[in-house]
mmCIF file as Biopython writes it, N, C-alpha, C and O atoms, coordinates in Angstrom:
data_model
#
loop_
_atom_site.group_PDB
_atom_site.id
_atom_site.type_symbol
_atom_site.label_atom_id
_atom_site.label_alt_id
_atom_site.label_comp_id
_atom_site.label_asym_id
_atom_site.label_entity_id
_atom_site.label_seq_id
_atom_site.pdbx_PDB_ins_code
_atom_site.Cartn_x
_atom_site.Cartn_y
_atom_site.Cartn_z
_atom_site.occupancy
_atom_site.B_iso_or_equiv
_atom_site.auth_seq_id
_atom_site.auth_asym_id
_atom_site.pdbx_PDB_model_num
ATOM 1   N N  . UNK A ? 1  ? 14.584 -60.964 58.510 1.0 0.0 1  A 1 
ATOM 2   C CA . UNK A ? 1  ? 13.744 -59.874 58.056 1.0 0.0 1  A 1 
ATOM 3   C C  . UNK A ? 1  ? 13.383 -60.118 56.593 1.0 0.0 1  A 1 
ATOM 4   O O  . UNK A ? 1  ? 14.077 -60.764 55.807 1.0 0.0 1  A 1 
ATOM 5   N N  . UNK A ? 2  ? 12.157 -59.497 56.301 1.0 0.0 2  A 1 
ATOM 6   C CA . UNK A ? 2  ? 11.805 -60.227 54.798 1.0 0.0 2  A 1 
ATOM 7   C C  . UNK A ? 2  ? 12.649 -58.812 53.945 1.0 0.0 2  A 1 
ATOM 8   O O  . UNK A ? 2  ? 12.805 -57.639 54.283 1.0 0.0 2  A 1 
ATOM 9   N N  . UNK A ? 3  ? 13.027 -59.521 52.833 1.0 0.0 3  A 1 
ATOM 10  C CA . UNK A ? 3  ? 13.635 -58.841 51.984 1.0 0.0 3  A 1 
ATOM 11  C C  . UNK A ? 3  ? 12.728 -59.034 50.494 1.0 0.0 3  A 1 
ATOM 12  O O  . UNK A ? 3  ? 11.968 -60.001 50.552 1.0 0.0 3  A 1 
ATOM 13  N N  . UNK A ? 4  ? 12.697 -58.408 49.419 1.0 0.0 4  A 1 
ATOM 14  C CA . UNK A ? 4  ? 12.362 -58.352 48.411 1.0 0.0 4  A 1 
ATOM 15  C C  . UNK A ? 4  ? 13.263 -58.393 47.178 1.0 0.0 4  A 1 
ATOM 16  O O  . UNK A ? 4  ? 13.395 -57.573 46.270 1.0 0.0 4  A 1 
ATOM 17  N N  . UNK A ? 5  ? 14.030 -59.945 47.466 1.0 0.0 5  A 1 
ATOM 18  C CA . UNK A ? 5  ? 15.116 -60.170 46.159 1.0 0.0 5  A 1 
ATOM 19  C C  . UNK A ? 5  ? 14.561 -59.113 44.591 1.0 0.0 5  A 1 
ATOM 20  O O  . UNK A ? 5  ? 15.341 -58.376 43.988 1.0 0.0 5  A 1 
ATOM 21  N N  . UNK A ? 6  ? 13.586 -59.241 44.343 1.0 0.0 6  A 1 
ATOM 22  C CA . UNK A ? 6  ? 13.495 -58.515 43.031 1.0 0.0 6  A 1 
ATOM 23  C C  . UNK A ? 6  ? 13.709 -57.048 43.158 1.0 0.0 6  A 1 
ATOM 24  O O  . UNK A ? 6  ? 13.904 -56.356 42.158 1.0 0.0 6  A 1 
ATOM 25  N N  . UNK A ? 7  ? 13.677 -56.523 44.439 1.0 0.0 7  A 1 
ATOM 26  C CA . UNK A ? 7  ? 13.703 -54.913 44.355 1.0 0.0 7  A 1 
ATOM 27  C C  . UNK A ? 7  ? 15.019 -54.518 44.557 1.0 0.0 7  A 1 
ATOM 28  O O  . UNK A ? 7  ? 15.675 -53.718 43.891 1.0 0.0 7  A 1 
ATOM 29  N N  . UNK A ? 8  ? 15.478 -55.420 45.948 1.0 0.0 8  A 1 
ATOM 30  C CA . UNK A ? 8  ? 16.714 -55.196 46.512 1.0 0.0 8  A 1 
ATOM 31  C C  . UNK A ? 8  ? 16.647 -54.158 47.670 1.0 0.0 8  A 1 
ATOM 32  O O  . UNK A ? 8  ? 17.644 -53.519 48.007 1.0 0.0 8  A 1 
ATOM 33  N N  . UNK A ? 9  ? 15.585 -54.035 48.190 1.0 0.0 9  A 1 
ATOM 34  C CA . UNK A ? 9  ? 15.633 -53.416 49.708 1.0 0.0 9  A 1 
ATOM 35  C C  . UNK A ? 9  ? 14.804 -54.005 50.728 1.0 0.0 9  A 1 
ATOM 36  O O  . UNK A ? 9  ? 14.066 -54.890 50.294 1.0 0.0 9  A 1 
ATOM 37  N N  . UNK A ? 10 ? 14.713 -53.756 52.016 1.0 0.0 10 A 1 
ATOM 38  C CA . UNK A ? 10 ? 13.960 -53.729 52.523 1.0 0.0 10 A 1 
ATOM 39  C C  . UNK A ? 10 ? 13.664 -53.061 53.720 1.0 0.0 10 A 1 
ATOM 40  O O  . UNK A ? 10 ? 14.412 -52.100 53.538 1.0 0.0 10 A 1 
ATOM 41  N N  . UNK A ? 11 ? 13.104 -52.825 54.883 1.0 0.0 11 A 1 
ATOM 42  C CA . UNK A ? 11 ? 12.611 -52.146 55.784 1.0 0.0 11 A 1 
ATOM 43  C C  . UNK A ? 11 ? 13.914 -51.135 56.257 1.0 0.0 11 A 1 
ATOM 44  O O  . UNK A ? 11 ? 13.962 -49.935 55.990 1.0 0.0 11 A 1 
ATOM 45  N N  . UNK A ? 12 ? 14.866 -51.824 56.951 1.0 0.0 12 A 1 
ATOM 46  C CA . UNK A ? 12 ? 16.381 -51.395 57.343 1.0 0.0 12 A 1 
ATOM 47  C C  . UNK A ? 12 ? 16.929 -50.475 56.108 1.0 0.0 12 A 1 
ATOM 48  O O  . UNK A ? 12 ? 17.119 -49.285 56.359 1.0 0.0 12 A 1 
ATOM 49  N N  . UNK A ? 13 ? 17.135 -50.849 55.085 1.0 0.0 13 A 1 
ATOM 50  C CA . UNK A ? 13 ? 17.928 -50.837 53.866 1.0 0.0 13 A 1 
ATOM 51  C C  . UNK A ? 13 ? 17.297 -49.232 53.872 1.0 0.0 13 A 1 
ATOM 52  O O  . UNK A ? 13 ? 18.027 -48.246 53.971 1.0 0.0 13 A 1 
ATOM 53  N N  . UNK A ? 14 ? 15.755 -49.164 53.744 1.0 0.0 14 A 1 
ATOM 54  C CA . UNK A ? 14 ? 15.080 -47.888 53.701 1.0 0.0 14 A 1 
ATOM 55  C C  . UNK A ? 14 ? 15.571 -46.599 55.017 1.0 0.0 14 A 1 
ATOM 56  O O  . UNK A ? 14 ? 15.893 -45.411 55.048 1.0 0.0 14 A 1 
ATOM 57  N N  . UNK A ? 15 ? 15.383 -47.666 55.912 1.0 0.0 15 A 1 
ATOM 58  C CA . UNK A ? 15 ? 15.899 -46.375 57.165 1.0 0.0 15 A 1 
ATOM 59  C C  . UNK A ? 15 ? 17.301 -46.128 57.189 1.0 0.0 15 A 1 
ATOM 60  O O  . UNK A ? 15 ? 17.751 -45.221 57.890 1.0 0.0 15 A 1 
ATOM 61  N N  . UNK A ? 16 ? 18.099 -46.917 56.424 1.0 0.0 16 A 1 
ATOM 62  C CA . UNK A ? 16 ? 19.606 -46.552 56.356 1.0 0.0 16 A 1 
ATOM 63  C C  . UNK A ? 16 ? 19.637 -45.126 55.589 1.0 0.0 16 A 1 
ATOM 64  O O  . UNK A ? 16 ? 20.251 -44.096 55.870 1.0 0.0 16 A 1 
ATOM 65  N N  . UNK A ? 17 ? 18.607 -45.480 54.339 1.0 0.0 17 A 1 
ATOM 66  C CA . UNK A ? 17 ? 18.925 -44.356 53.418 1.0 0.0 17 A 1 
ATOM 67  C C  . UNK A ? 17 ? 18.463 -43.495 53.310 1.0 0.0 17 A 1 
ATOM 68  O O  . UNK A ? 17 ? 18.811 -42.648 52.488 1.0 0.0 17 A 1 
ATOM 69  N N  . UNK A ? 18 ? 16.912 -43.307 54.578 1.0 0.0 18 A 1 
ATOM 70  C CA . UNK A ? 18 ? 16.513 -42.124 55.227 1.0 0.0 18 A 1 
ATOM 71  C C  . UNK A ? 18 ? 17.718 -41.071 55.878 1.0 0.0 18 A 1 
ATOM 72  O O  . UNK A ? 18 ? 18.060 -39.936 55.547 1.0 0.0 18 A 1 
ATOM 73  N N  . UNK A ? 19 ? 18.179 -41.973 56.930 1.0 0.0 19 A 1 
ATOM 74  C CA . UNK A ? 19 ? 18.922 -41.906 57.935 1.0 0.0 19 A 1 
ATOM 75  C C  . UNK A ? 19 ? 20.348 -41.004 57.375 1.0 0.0 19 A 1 
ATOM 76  O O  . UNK A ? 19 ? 20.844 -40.096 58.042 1.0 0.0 19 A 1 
ATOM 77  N N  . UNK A ? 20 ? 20.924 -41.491 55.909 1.0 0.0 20 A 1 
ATOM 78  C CA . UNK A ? 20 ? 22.130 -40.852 55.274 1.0 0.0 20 A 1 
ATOM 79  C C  . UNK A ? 20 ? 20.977 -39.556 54.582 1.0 0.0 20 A 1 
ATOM 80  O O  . UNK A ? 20 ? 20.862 -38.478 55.165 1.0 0.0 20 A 1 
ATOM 81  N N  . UNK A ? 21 ? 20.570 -39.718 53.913 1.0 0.0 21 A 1 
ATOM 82  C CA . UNK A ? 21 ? 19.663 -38.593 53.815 1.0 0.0 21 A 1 
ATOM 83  C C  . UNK A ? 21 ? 19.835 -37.335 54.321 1.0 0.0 21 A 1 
ATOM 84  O O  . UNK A ? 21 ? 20.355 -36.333 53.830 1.0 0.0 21 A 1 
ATOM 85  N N  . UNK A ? 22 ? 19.090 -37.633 55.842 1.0 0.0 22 A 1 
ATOM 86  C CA . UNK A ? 22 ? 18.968 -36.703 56.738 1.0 0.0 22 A 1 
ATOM 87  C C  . UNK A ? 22 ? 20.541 -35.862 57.201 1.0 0.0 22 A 1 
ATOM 88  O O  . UNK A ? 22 ? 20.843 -34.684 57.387 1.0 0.0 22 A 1 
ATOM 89  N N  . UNK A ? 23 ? 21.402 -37.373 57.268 1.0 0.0 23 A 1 
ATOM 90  C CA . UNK A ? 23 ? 22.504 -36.307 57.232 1.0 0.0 23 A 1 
ATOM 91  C C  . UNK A ? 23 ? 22.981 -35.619 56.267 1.0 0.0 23 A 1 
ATOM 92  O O  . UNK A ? 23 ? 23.600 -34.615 56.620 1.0 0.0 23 A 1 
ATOM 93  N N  . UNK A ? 24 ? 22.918 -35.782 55.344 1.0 0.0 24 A 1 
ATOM 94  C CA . UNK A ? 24 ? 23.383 -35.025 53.914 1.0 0.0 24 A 1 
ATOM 95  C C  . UNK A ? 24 ? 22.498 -33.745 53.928 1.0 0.0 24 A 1 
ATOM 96  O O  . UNK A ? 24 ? 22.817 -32.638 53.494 1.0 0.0 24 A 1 
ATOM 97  N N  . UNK A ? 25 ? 21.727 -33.984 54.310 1.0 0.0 25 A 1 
ATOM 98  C CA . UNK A ? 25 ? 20.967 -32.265 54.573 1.0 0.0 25 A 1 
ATOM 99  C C  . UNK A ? 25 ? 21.369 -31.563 55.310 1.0 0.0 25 A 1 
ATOM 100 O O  . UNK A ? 25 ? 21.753 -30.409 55.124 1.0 0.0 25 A 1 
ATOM 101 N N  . UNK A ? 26 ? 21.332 -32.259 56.402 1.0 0.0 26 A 1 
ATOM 102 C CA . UNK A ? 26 ? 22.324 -31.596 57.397 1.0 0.0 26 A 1 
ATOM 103 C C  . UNK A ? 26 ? 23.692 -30.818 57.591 1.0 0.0 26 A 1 
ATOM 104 O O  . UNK A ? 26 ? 24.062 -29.888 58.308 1.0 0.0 26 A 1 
ATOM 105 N N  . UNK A ? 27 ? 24.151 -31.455 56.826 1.0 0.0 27 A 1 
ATOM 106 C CA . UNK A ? 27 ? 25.538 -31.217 56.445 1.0 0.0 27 A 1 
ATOM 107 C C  . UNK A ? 27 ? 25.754 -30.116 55.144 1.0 0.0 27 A 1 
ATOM 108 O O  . UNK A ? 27 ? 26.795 -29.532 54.844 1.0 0.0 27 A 1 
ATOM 109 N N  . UNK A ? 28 ? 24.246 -30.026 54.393 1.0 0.0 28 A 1 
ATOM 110 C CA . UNK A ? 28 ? 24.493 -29.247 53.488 1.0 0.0 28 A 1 
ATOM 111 C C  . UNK A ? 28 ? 24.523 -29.761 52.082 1.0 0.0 28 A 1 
ATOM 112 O O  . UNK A ? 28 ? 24.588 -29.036 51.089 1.0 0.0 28 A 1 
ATOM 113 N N  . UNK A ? 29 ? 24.470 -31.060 52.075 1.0 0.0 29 A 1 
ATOM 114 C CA . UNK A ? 29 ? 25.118 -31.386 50.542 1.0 0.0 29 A 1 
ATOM 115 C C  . UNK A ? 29 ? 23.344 -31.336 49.618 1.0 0.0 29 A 1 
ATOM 116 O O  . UNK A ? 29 ? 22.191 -31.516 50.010 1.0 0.0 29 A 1 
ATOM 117 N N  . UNK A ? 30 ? 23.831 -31.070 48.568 1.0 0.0 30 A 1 
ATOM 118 C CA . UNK A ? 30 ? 22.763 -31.069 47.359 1.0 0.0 30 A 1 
ATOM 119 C C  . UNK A ? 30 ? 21.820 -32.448 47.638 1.0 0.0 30 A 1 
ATOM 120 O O  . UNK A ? 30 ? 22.110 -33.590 47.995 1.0 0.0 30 A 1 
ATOM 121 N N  . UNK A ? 31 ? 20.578 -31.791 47.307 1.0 0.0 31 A 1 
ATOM 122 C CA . UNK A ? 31 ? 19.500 -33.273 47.082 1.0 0.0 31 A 1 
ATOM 123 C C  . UNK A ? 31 ? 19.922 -33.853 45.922 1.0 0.0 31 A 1 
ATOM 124 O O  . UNK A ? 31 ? 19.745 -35.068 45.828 1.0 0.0 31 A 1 
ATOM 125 N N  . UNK A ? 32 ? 20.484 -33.221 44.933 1.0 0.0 32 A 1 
ATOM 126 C CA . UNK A ? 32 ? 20.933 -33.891 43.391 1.0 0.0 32 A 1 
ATOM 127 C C  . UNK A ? 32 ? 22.085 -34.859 43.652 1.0 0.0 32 A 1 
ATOM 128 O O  . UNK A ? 32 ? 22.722 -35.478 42.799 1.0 0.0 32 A 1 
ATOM 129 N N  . UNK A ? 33 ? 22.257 -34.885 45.078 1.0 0.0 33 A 1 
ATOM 130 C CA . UNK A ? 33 ? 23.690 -35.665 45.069 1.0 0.0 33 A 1 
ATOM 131 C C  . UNK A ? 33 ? 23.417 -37.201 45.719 1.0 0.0 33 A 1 
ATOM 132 O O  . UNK A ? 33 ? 24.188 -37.750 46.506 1.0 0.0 33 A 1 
ATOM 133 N N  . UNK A ? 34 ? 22.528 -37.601 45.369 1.0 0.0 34 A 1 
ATOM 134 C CA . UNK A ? 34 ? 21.423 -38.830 46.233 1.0 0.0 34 A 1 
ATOM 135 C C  . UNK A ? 34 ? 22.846 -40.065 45.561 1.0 0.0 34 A 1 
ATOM 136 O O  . UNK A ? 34 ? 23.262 -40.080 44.403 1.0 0.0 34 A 1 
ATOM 137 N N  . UNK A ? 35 ? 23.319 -40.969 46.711 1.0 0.0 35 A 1 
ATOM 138 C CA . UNK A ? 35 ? 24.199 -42.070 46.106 1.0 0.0 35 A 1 
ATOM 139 C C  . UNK A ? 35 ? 23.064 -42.963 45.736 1.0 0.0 35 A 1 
ATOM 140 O O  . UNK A ? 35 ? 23.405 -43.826 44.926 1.0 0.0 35 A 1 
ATOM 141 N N  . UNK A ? 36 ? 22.363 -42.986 45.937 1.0 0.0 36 A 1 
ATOM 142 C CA . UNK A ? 36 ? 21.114 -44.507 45.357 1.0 0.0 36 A 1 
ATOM 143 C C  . UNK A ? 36 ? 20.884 -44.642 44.037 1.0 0.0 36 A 1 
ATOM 144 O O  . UNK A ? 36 ? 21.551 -43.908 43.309 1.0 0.0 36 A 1 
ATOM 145 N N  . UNK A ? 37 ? 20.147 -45.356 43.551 1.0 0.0 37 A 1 
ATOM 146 C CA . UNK A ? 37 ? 19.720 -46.100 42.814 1.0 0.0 37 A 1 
ATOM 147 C C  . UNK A ? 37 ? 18.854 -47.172 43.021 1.0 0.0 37 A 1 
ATOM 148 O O  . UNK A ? 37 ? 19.034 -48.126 43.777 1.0 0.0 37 A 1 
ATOM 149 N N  . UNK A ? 38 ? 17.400 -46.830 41.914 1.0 0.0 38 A 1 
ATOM 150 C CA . UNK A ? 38 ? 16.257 -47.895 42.352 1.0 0.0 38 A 1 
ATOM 151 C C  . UNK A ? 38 ? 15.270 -46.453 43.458 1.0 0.0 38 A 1 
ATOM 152 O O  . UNK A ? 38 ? 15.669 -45.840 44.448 1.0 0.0 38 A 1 
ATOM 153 N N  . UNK A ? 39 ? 13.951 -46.370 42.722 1.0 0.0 39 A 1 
ATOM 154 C CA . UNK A ? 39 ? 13.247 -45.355 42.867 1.0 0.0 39 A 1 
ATOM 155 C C  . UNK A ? 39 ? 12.909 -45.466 44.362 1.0 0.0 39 A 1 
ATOM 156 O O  . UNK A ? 39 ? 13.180 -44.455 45.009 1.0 0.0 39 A 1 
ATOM 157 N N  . UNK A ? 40 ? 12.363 -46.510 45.050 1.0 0.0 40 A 1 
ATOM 158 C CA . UNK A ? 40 ? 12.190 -46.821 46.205 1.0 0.0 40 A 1 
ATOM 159 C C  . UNK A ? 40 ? 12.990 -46.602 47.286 1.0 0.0 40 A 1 
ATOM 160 O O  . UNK A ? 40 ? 12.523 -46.354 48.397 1.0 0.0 40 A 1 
ATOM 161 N N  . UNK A ? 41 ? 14.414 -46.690 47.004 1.0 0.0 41 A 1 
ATOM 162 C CA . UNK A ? 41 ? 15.351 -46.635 47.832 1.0 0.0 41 A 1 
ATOM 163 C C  . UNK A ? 41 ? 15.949 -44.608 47.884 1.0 0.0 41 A 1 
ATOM 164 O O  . UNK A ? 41 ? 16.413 -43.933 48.803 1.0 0.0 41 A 1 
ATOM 165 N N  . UNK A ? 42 ? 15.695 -44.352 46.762 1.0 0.0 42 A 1 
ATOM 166 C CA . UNK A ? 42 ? 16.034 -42.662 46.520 1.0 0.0 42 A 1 
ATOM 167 C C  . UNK A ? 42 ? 15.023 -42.294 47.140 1.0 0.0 42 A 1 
ATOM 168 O O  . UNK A ? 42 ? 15.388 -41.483 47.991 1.0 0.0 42 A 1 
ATOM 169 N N  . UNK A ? 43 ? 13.433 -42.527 47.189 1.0 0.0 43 A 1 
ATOM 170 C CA . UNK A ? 43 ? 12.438 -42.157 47.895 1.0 0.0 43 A 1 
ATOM 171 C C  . UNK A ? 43 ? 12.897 -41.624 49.159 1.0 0.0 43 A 1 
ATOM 172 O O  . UNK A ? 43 ? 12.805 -40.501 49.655 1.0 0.0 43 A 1 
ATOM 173 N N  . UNK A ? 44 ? 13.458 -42.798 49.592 1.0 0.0 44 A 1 
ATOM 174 C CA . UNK A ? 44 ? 13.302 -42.616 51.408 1.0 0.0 44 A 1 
ATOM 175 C C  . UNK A ? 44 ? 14.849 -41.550 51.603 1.0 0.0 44 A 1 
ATOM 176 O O  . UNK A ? 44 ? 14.886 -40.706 52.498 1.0 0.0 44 A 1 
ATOM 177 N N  . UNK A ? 45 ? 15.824 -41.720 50.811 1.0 0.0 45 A 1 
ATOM 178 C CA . UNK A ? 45 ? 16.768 -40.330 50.924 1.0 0.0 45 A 1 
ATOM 179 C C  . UNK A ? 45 ? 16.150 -39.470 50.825 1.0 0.0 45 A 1 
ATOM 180 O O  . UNK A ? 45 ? 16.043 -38.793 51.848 1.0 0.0 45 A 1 
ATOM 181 N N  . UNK A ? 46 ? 15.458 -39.037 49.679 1.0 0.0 46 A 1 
ATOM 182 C CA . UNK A ? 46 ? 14.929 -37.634 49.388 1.0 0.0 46 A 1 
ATOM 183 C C  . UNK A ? 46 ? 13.935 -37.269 50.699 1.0 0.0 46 A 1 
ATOM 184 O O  . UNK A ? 46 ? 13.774 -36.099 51.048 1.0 0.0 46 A 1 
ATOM 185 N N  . UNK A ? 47 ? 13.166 -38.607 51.513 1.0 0.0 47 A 1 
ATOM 186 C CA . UNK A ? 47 ? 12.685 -37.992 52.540 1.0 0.0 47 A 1 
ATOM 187 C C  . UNK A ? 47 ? 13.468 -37.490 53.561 1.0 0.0 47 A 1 
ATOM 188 O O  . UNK A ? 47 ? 13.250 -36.339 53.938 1.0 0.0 47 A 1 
ATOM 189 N N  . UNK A ? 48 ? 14.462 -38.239 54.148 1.0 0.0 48 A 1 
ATOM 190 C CA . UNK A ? 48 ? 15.191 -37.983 54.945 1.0 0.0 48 A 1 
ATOM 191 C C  . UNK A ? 48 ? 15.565 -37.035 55.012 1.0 0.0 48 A 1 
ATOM 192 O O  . UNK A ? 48 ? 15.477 -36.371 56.045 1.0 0.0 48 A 1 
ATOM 193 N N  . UNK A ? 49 ? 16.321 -36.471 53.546 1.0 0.0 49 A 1 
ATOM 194 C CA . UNK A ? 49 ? 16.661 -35.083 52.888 1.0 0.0 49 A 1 
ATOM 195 C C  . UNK A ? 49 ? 15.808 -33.630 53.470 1.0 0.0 49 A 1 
ATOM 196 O O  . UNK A ? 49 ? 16.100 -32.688 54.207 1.0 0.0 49 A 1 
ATOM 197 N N  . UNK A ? 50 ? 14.541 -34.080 52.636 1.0 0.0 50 A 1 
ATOM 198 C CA . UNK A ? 50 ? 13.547 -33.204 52.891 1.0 0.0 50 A 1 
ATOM 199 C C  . UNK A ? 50 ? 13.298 -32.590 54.266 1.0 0.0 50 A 1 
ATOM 200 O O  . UNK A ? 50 ? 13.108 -31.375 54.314 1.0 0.0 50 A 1 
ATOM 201 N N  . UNK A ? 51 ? 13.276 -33.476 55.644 1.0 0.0 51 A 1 
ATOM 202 C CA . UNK A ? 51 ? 12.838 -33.701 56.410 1.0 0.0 51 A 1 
ATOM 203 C C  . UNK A ? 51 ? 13.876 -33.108 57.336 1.0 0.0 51 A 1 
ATOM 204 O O  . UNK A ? 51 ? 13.712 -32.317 58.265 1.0 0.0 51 A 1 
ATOM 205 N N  . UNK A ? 52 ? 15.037 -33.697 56.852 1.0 0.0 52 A 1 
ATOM 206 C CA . UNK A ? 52 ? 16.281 -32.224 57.490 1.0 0.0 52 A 1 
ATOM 207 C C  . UNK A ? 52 ? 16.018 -31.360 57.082 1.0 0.0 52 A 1 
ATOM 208 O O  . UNK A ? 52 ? 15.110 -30.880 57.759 1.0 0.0 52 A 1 
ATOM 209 N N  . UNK A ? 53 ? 16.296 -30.687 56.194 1.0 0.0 53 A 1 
ATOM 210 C CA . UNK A ? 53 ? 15.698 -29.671 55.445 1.0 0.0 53 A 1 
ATOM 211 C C  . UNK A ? 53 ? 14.437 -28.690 56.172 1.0 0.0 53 A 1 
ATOM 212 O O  . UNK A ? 53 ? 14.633 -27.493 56.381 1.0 0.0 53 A 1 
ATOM 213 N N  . UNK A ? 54 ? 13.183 -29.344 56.506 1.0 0.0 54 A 1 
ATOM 214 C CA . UNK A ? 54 ? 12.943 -28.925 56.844 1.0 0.0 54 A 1 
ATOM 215 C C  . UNK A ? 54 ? 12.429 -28.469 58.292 1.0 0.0 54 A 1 
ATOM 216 O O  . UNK A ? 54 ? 11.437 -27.785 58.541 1.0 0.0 54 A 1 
ATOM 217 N N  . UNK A ? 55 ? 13.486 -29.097 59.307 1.0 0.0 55 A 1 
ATOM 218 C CA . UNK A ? 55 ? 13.829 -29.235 60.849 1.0 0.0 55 A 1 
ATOM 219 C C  . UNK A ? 55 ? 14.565 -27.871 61.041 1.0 0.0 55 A 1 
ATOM 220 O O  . UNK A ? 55 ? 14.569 -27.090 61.993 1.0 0.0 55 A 1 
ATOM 221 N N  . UNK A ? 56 ? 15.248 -27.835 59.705 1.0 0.0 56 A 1 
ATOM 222 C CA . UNK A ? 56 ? 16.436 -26.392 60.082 1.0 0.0 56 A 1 
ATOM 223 C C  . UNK A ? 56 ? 15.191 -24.947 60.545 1.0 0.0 56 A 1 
ATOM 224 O O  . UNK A ? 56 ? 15.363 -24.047 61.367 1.0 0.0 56 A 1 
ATOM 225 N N  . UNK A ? 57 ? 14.394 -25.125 59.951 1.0 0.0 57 A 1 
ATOM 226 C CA . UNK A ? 57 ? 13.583 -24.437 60.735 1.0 0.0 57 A 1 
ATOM 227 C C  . UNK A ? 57 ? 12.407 -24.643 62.077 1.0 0.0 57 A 1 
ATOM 228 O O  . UNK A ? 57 ? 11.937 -23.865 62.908 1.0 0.0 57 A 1 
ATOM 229 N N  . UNK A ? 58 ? 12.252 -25.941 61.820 1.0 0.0 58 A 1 
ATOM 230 C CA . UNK A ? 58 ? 11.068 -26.690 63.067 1.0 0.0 58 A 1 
ATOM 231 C C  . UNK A ? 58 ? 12.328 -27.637 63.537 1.0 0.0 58 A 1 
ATOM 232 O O  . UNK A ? 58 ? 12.242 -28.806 63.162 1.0 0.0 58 A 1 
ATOM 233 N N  . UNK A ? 59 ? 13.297 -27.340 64.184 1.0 0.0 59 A 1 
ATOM 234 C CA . UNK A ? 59 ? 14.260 -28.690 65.220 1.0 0.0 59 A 1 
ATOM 235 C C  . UNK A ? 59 ? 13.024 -29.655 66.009 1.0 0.0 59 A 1 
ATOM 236 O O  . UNK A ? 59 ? 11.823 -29.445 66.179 1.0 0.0 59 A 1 
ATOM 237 N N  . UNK A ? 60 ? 13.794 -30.637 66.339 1.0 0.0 60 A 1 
ATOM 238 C CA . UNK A ? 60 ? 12.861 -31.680 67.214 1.0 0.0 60 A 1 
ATOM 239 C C  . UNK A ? 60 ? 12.074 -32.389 66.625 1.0 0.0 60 A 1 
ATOM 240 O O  . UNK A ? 60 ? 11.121 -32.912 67.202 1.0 0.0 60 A 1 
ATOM 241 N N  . UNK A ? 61 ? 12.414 -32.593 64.910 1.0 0.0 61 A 1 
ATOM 242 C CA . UNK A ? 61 ? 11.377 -33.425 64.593 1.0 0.0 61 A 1 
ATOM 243 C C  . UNK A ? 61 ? 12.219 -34.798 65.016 1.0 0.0 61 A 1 
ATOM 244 O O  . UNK A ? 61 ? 13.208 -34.730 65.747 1.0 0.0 61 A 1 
ATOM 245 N N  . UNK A ? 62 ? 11.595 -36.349 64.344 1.0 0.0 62 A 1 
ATOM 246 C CA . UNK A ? 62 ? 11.917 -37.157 64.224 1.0 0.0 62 A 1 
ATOM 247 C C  . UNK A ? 62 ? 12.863 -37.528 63.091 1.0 0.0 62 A 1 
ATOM 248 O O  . UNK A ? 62 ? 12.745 -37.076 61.952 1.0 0.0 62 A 1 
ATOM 249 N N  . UNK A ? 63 ? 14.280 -38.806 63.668 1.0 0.0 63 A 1 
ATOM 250 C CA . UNK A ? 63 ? 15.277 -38.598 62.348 1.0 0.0 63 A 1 
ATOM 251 C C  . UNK A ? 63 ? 15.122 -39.929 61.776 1.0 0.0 63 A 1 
ATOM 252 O O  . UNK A ? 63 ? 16.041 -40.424 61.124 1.0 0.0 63 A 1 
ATOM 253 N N  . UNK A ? 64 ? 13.623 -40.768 62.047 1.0 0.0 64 A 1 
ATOM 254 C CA . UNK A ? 64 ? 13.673 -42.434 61.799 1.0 0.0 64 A 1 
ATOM 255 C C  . UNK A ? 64 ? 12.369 -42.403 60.587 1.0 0.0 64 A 1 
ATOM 256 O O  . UNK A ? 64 ? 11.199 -42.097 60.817 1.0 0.0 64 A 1 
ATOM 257 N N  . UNK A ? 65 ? 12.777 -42.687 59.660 1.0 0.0 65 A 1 
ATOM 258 C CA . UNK A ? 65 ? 11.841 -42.835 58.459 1.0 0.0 65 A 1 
ATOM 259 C C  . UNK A ? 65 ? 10.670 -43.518 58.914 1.0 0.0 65 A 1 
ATOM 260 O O  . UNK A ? 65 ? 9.786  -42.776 58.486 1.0 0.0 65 A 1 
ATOM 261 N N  . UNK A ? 66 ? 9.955  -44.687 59.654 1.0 0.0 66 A 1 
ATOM 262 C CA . UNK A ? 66 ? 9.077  -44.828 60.303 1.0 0.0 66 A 1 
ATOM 263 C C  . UNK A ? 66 ? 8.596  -44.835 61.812 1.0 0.0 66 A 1 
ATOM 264 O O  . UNK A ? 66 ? 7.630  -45.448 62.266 1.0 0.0 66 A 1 
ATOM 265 N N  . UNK A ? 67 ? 9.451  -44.050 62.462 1.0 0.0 67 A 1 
ATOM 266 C CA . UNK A ? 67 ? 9.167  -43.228 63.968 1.0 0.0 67 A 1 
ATOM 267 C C  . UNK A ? 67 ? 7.821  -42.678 63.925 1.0 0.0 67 A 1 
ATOM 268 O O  . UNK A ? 67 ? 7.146  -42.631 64.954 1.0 0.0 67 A 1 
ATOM 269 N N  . UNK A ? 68 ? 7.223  -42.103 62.398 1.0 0.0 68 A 1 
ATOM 270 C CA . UNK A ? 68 ? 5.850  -41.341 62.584 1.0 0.0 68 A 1 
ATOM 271 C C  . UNK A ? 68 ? 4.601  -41.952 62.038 1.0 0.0 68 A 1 
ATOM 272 O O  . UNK A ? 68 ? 3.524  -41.400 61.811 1.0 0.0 68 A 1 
ATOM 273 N N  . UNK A ? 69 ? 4.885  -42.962 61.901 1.0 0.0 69 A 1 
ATOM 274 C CA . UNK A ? 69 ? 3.973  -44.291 61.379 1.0 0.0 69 A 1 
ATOM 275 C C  . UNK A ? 69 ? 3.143  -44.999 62.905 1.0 0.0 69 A 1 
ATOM 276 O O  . UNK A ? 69 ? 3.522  -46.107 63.284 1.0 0.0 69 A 1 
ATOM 277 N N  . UNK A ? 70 ? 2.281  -44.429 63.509 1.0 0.0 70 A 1 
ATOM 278 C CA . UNK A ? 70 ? 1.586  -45.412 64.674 1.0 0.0 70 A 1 
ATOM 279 C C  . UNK A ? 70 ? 0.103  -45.445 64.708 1.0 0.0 70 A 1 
ATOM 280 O O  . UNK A ? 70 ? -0.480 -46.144 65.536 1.0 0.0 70 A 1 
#
């Protein structure tokens, strides 16, 4: 899989940290409490975040950072 040595993520790396994201919303914990580092990679938490966040009222969305990309 192509990776981007200078950034330090790539495609996976992003849906991992969607993916913890989503559970950390889930679970309740603060968006201020993001473990990342490197703007790109906090991006896709804070979506994940968001995106639980805002399921607690619309359930059934999607929990894959590019599931809604077609």
């Amino acid at each position: 899989m192509a990776r981007d040595i200078k950034l330090g993520w790539d495609v996976e790396s992003l849906n991992k940290a969607y993916r913890q994201g989503y559970m950390a919303a889930s679970m309740g914990m603060e968006k201020a409490r993001c473990p990342y580092r490197g703007e790109v990679v906090i991006a896709a938490w804070e979506a994940g975040w968001e995106d639980a966040d805002a399921t607690r009222e619309q359930p059934g969305q999607a929990d894959d950072l590019f599931s809604r990309i077609a």
